[in-house]
C-alpha positions, -999 to +999 in steps of 0.1 A: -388+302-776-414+310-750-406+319-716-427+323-685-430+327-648-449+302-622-457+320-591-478+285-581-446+265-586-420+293-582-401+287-612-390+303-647-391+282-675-386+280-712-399+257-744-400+259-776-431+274-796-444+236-805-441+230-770-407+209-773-378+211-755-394+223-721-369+231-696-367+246-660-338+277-658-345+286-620-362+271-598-346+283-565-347+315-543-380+327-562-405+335-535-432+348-559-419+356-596-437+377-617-431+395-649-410+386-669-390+401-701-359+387-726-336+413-745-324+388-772-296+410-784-275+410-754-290+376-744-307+382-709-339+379-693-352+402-670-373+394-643-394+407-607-400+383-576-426+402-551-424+375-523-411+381-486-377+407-502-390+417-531-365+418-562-359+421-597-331+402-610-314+388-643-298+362-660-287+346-692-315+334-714-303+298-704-307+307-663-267+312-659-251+340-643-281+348-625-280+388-605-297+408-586-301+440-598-329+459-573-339+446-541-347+481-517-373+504-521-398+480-536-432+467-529-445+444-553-427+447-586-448+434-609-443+452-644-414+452-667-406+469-701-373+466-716-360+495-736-337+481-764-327+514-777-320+537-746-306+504-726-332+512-699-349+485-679-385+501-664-411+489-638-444+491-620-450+483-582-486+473-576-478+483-538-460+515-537-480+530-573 
C-alpha cells in the first residue's frame, strides 16, 4: 500500500500500488499535514500537521484509534523517521531548527 499526505486537500489517504482501492483514513482536524511514516509491525502510522497548533499524531494504518502524541513546543514539524529497533519516533521542525 501507498500512503500519503494532502496539505491542499487536508487529508491522509491510502491505495494500493496499482492504484486500486483508493481510500480516505482522515480527513478531519488536519490543518496542514505533512510527513508522514507507517511502522507495519505494530500497525501504525505516524504523522505531523504544522497548521494553526501544530501536532504530530498517530493512528492505525486503517485511520482508527487516532492520538495525539506531541502538540507543545513545536513549530512546523515537518520530518519524521521511525526507528523500528530502538521504538523511537524522531522529527525535524523547519521553524524552531
Amino acid at each position: 500500500n501507498l500512503y500519503w499526505t494532502d496539505t491542499g486537500t487536508d487529508r491522509i489517504e491510502v491505495t494500493r500500488l496499482n492504484g486500486t482501492s483508493r481510500k480516505i483514513l482522515i480527513s478531519e482536524n488536519l490543518d496542514e499535514p505533512r510527513a508522514i511514516v507507517l511502522n507495519p509491525v505494530m500497525g501504525y502510522m505516524y504523522w505531523t500537521d504544522w497548521g494553526e497548533s501544530p501536532k504530530i499524531e498517530c493512528a492505525y494504518l486503517d485511520g482508527s484509534e487516532r492520538r495525539v502524541l506531541v502538540n507543545t513546543s513545536l513549530g512546523w514539524p515537518n520530518g519524521l523517521a521511525l526507528d523500528l529497533e530502538k521504538d523511537k519516533l524522531y522529527w525535524g521542525d523547519a521553524k524552531t531548527d
